[in-house]
C-alpha positions in Angstrom: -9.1 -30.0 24.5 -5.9 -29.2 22.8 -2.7 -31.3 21.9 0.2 -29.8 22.1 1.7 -32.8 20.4 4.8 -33.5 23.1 5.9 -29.7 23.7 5.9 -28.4 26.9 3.0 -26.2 28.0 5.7 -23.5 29.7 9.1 -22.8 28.8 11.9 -20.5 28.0 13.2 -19.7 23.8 16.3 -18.3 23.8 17.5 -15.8 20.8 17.5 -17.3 17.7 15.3 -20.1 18.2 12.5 -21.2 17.2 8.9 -22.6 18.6 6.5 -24.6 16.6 3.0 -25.4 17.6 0.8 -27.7 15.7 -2.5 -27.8 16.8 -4.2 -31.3 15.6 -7.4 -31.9 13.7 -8.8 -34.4 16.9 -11.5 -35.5 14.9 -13.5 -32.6 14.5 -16.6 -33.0 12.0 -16.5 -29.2 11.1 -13.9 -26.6 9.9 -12.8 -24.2 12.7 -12.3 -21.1 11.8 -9.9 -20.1 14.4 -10.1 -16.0 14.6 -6.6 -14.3 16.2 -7.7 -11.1 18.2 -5.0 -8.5 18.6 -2.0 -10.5 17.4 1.0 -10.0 19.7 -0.4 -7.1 21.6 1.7 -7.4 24.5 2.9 -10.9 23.2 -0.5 -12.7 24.2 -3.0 -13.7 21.1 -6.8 -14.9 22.0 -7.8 -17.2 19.6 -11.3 -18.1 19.4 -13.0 -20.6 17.4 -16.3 -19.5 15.0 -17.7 -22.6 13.9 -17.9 -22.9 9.6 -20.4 -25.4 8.1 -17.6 -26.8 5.7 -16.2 -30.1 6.6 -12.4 -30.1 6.7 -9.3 -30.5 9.3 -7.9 -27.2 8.3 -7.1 -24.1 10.1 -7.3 -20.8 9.2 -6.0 -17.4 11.2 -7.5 -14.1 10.9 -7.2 -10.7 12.5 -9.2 -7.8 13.0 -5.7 -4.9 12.6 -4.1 -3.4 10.3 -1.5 -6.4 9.8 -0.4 -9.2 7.5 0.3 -12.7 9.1 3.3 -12.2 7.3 5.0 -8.9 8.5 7.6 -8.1 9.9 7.4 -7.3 13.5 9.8 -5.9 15.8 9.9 -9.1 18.3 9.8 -11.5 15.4 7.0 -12.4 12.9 4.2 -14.8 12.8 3.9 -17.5 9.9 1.2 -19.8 9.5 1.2 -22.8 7.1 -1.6 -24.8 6.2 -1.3 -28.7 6.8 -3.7 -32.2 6.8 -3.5 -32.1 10.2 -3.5 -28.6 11.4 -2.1 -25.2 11.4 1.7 -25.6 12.3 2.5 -21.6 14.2 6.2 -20.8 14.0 7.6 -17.9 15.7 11.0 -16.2 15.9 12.2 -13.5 18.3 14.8 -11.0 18.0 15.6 -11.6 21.7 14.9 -13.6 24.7 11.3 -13.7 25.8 9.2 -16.5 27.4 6.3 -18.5 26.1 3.3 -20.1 27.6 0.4 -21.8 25.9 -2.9 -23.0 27.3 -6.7 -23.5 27.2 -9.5 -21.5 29.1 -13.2 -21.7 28.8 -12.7 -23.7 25.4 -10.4 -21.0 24.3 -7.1 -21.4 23.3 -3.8 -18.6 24.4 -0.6 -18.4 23.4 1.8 -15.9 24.9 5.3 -15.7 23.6 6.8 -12.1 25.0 9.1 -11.0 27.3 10.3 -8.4 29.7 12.1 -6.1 27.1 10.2 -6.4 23.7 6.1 -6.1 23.2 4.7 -5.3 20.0 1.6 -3.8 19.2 0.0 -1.2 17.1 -0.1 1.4 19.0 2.7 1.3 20.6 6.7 0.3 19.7 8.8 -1.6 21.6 7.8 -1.7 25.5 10.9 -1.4 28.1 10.7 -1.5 31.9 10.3 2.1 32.7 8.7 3.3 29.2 5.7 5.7 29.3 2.9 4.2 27.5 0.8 6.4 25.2 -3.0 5.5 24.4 -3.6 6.0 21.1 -7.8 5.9 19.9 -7.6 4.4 16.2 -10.5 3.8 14.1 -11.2 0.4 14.8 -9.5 -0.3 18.5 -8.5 2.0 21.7 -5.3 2.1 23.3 -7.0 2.6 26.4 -8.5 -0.4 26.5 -4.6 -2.0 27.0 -3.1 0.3 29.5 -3.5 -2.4 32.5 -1.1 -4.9 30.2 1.1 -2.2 29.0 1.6 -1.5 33.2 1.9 -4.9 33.6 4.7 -4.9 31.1 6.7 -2.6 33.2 4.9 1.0 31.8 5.8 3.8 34.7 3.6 6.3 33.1 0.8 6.8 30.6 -0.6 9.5 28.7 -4.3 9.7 28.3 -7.6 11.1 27.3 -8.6 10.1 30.4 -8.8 8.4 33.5 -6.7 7.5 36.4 -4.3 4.1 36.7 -1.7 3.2 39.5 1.3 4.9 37.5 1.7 7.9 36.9 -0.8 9.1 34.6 -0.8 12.8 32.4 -4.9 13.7 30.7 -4.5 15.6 27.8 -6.9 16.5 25.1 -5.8 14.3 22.3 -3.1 11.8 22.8 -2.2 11.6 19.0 -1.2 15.0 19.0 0.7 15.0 22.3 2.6 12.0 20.6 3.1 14.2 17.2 4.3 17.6 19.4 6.2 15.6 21.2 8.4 13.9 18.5 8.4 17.0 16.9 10.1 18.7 20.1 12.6 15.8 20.6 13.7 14.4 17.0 12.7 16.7 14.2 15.5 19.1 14.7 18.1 15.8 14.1 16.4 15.5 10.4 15.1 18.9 9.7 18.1 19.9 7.2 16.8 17.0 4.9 14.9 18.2 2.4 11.0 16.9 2.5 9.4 16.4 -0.8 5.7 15.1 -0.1 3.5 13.4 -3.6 -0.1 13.1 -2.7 -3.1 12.4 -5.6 -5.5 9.9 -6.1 -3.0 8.1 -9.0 0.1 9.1 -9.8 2.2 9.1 -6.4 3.9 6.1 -6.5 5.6 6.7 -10.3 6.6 10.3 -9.4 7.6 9.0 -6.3 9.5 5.7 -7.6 11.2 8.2 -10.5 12.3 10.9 -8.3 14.0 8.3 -6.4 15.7 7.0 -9.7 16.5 9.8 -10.9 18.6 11.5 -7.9 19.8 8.3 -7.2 21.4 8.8 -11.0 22.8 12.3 -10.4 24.6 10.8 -6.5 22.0 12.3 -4.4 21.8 10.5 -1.5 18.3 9.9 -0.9 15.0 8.1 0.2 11.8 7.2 -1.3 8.4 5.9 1.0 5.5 5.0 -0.3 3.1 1.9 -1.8 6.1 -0.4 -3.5 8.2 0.1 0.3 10.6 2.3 1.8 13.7 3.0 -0.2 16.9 4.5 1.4 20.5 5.1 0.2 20.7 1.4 -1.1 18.3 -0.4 1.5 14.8 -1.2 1.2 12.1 -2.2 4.4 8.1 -3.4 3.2 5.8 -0.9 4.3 2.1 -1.8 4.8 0.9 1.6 4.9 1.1 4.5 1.8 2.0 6.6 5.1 2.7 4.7 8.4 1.7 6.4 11.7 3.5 9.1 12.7 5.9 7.2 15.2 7.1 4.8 11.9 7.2 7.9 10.3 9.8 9.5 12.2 11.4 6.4 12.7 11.8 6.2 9.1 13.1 9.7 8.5 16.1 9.2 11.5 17.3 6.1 9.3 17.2 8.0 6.2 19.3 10.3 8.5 21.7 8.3 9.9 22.3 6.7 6.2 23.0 9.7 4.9 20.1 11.1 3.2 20.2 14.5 1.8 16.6 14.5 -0.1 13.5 11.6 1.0 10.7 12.3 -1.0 7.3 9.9 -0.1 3.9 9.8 -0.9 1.5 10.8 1.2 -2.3 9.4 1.5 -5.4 11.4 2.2 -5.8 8.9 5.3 -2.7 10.0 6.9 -3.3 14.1 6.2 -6.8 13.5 7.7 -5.4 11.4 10.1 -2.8 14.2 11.0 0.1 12.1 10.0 2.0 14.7 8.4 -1.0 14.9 -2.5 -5.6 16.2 -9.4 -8.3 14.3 -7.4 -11.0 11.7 -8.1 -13.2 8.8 -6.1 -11.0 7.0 -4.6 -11.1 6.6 -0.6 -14.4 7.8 -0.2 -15.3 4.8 2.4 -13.0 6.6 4.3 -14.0 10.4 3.6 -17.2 10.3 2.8 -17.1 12.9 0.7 -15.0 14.1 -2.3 -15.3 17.5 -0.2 -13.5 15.4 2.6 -11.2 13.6 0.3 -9.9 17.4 -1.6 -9.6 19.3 2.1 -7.2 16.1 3.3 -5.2 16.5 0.2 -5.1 20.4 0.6 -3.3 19.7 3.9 0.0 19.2 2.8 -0.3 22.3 0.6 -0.4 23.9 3.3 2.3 22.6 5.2 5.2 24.0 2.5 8.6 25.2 4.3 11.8 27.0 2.8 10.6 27.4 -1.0 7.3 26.5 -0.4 7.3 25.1 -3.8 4.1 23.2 -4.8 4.0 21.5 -8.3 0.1 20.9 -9.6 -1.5 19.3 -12.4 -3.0 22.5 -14.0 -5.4 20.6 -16.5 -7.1 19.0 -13.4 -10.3 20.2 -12.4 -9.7 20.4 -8.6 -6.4 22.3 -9.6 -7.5 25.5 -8.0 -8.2 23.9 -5.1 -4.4 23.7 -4.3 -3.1 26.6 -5.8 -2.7 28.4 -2.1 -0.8 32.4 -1.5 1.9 32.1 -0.2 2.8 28.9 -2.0 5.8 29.1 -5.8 2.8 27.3 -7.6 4.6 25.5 -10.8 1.9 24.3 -13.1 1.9 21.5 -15.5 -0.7 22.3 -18.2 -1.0 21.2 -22.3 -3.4 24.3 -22.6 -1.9 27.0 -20.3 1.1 26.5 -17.1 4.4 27.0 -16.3 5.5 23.8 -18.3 3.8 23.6 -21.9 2.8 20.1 -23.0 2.8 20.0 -26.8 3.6 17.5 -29.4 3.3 13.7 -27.8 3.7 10.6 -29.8 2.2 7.2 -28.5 3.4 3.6 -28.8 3.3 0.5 -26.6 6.7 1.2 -25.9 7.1 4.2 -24.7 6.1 7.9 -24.9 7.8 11.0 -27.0 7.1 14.9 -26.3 8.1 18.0 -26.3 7.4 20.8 -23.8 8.3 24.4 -23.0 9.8 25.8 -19.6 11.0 29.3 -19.3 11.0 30.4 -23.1 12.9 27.1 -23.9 11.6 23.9 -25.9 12.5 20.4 -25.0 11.7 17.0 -26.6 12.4 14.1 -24.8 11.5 9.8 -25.0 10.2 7.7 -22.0 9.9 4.2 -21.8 6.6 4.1 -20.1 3.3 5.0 -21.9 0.4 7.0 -21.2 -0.7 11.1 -21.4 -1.0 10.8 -17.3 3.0 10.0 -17.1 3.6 12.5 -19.1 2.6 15.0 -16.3 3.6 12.5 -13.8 7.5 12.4 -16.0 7.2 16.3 -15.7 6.7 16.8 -12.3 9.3 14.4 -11.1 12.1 16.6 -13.4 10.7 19.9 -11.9 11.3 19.1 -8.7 14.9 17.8 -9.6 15.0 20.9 -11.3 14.0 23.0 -8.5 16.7 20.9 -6.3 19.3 22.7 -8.9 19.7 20.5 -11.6 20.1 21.6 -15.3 17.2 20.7 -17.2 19.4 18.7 -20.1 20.7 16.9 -17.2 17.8 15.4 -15.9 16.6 14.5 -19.6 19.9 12.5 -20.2 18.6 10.0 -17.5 15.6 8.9 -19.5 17.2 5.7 -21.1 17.6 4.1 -17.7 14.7 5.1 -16.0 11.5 2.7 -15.7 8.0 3.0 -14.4 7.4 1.0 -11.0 6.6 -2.6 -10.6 2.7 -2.9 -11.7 2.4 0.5 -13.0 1.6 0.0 -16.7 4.1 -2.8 -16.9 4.3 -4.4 -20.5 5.1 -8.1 -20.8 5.5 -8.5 -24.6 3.6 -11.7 -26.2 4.1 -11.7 -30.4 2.5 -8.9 -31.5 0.7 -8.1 -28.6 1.2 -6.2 -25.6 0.2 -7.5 -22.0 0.1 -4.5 -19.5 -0.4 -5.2 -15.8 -1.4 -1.7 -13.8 -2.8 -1.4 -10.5 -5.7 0.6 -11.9 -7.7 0.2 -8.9 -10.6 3.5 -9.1 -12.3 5.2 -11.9 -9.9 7.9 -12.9 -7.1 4.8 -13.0 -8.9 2.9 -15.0 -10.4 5.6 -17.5 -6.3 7.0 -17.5 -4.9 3.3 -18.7 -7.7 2.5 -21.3 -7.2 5.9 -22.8 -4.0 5.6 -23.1 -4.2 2.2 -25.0 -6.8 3.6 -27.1 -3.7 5.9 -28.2 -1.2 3.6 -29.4 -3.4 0.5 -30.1 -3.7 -1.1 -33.9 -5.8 -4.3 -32.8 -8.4 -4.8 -30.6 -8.7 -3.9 -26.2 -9.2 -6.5 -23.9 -9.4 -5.7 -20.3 -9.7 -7.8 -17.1 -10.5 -5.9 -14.7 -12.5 -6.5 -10.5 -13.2 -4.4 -7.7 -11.5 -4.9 -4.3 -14.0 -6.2 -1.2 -15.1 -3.9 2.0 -14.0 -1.0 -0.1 -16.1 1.7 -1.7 -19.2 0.2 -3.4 -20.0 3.1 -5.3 -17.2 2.9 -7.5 -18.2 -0.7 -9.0 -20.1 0.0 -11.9 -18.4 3.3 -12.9 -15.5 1.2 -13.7 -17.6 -1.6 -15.5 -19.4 1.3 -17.5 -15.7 2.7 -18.1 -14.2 -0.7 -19.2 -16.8 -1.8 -21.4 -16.6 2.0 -22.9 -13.1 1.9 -23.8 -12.5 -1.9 -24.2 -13.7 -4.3 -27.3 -14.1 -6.7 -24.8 -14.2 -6.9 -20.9 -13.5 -10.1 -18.7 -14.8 -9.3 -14.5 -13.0 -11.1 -12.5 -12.1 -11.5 -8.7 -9.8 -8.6 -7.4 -8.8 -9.3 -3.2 -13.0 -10.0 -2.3 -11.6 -10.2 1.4 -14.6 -10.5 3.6 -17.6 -9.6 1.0 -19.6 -12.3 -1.1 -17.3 -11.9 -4.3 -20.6 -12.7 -6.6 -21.8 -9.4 -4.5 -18.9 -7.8 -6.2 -19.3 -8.4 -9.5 -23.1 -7.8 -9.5 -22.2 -4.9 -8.3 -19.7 -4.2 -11.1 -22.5 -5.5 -13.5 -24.9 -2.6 -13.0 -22.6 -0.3 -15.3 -21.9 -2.9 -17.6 -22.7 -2.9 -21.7 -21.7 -4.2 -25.0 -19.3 -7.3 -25.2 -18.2 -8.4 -21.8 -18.0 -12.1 -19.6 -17.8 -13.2 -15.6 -14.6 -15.3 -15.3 -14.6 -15.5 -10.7 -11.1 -17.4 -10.9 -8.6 -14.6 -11.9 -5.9 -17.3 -13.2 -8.9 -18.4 -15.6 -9.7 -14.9 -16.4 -6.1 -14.6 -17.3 -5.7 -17.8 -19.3 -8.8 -17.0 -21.2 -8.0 -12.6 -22.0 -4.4 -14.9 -23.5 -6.0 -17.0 -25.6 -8.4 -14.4 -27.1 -5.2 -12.2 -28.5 -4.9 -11.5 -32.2 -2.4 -10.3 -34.1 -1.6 -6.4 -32.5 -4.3 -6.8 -29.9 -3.7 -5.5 -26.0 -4.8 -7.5 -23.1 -4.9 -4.8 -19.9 -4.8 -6.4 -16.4 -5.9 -4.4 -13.9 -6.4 -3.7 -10.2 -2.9 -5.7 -8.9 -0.4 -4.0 -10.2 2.7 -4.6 -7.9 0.6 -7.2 -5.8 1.5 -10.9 -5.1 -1.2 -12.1 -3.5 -5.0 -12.0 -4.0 -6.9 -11.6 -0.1 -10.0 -14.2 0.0 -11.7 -13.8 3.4 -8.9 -12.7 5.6 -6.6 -15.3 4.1 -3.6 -13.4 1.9 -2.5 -16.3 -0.6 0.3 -15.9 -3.1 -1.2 -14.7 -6.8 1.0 -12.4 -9.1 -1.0 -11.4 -12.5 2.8 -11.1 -14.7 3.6 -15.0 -13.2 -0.2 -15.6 -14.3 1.0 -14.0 -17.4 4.3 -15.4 -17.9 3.0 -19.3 -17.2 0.7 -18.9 -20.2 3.4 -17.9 -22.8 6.0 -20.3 -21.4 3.1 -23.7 -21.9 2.3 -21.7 -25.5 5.4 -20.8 -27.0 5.0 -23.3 -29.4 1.4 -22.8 -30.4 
């Protein structure tokens, strides 16, 4: 049984309020794991409990979507807190909506929803007299909730097939009726602003991030989507995808609109091209391709999808660069051996980057404050497409000084001699790119803490061990998000390419503390694999971790060592 410790088991929250639900230990003699299935589809969860061997009185939620406990959601947002006695739920709402909680067949529900806002991930906010659209994901099928999204007042439905008491429309494919049809209805409102898509295995969210910087320098109003959020003339929304589905999508690109936006460049994932949301090439997504063949034909997808110019910047020293070069396409290439934009002299240091190149018969030499070979083609291609928006060259260059790489992307915190870089180096390529750009500018030794993310491509593991302990004088594996998987799994798994002078360190804020206290006089400590992150995912529990406060907490408890 459950105690809903004096709250009412029905009642109506009006707007602005809030409802808290503690569920009670009662004396159980094992931890619960309680397990949230479909969190506020159609404002009802299902929580179910799987019994864990550990003794405890706490409770932990789950979910099986594409979600963080934490989001937010149009009807509100779920946040759960662990306590002594429970899990205490509290949930706000946007609007009025009712809420009913109960127990069935040992069970526990909790509906909080209303006649005017339902949330779920297939579909936005549910009105009386909305037509509902079943979209088939990879994990779930929005099939399976057309009887609740008619019970929430849906008049008609679009599907793949079948027949319900509304009325109902087959097609084909419902995720391309839903993409032709926003097309039809809202593309024309936003179709003057000009699109300018980033896609590539690493790389996207610095051209992406400086692009932004830069027009937003020059007074172009503009927007920026991709990993570090959703940028737009001054705001900023969290985004949990690199691309959201195509309704978000267009959802973003009407606020963009509305705000003002002339330019909104984003980055786009290979998931999303495959995926038919709408990007040099390496192993990275292959538990979702399959194949690097897979993985290059989703990124050729936005090459061919070019309008007006059709301009299409590449990386002309990669190996896949052919791949992209398409007729019909102004390819601009990016080359130190032979492109449209020269790469010659560069100068390294840990604080920043100096080069000259050559476009159109003309030599420039210019400073950034970020370091590493790969941003300088990432630097280049951000100012050619500035460029190619028609902005002087000189121009662009004069913005240097005040431009900076993103959160997490080769970010230095400076300790004495040494330099501290945090970078989300999270695949092969990444890794191999940060290490050899340290190799570049160091004077002391390489130390490198680096993990592999759980339920994520296995194959990758001890390429990026073998690639650490290659470029590093000494390697530290650590944890990096283990989410589901045995994390020991992990790291054996990392182990396999491992050689030379390396140590297991599980705990990442002991990893940490221990790459600190190795550090000589000039040495580098890299921290890989988090980047931007704040939080480290152990099971399906997301709990607050940042490597530079990691980082920063060590030097402030040894300044005076």
């Amino acid at each position: 049984s459950f105690n809903y410790e004096g709250i009412d088991k029905e009642g109506s929250l009006p707007a602005d309020k809030k409802l808290q639900i503690r569920i009670p230990h009662n004396g159980w003699q094992k931890e619960v794991n309680w397990k949230t299935y479909d969190l506020c589809d159609f404002g009802m969860e299902r929580i179910q409990p799987a019994c864990d061997q550990r003794s405890s009185n706490l409770l932990t939620v789950s979910n099986t979507g594409n979600w963080s406990a934490k989001e937010h959601l149009p009807m509100g947002y779920l946040e759960n807190t662990q306590t002594h006695t429970g899990m205490l739920w509290q949930i706000e709402n946007n609007g009025s909506w009712h809420w009913e909680i109960g127990d069935q067949n040992g069970h526990l529900y909790l509906a909080a929803s209303g006649p005017n806002e339902i949330y779920s991930h297939w579909f936005k906010n549910l009105k009386p007299g909305d037509t509902f659209i079943a979209i088939r994901n990879v994990n779930r099928d929005g099939h399976d909730y057309i009887p609740q999204a008619i019970k929430n007042g849906a008049t008609k439905v679009i599907v793949e097939e079948g027949n319900y008491d509304v009325e109902t429309v087959v097609v084909e494919d419902t995720r391309a009726y839903l993409k032709d049809y926003l097309y039809e209805h809202y593309y024309p409102y936003f179709k003057d602003m000009k699109l300018i898509g980033v896609t590539g295995t690493n790389g996207k969210t610095t051209i992406g991030y400086m692009m932004y910087q830069m027009m937003t320098m020059l007074d172009i109003p503009c927007a920026y989507m991709g990993t570090i959020g959703f940028y737009y003339c001054g705001n900023f929304i969290k985004m949990v995808n690199t691309t959201p589905d195509v309704d978000v999508l267009y959802d973003y690109f009407i606020k963009a609109k509305d705000a003002g936006c002339k330019v909104l460049v984003m980055e786009v994932s290979s998931h999303a091209l495959a995926k038919d949301r709408i990007h040099d090439l390496t192993q990275d997504h292959l538990d979702f391709h399959k194949t690097l063949e897979n993985y290059a034909n989703a990124k050729q997808l936005l090459f061919k999808k070019t309008r007006g110019k059709k301009i299409a910047v590449i990386n002309g020293d990669d190996p896949h660069a052919s791949h992209f070069e398409l007729e019909g396409n102004q390819n601009l290439l990016i080359s130190d051996q032979k492109g449209d934009v020269l790469i010659q002299n560069i100068e390294f240091s840990h604080l920043g980057t100096t080069f000259t190149f050559k476009y159109q018969e003309k030599e420039y030499q210019t400073h950034i404050q970020m370091v590493g070979r790969y941003n300088v083609y990432n630097y280049l291609t951000a100012m050619l497409l500035i460029h190619e928006l028609g902005y002087e060259i000189d121009a662009i260059l004069a913005l240097n000084t005040k431009l900076k790489a993103p959160k997490g992307r080769m970010e230095l915190i400076v300790y004495d001699t040494n330099g501290i870089f945090v970078d989300y180096a999270h695949t092969p390529d990444a890794t191999l790119n940060v290490l050899e750009s340290a190799q570049e500018f160091k004077k002391g030794k390489i130390i490198t803490i680096i993990g592999c993310g759980g339920d994520r491509d296995t194959t990758k593991r001890p390429i990026m061990g073998e690639i650490a302990c290659k470029h590093s004088d000494h390697v530290i594996i650590t944890d990096d998000n283990p989410r589901t998987e045995d994390p020991q799994k992990i790291i054996n798994d990392i182990l396999k390419g491992v050689s030379g002078d390396y140590e297991v360190i599980n705990d990442r804020h002991l990893a940490i503390a221990k790459g600190m206290s190795l550090l000589k006089e000039n040495d580098i400590l890299m921290i890989l694999g988090k980047g931007h992150e704040d939080y480290q995912i152990i099971g399906t529990e997301k709990i607050h971790f940042s490597d530079q406060e990691e980082v920063e907490k060590y030097i402030r408890e040894h300044i005076h060592d």
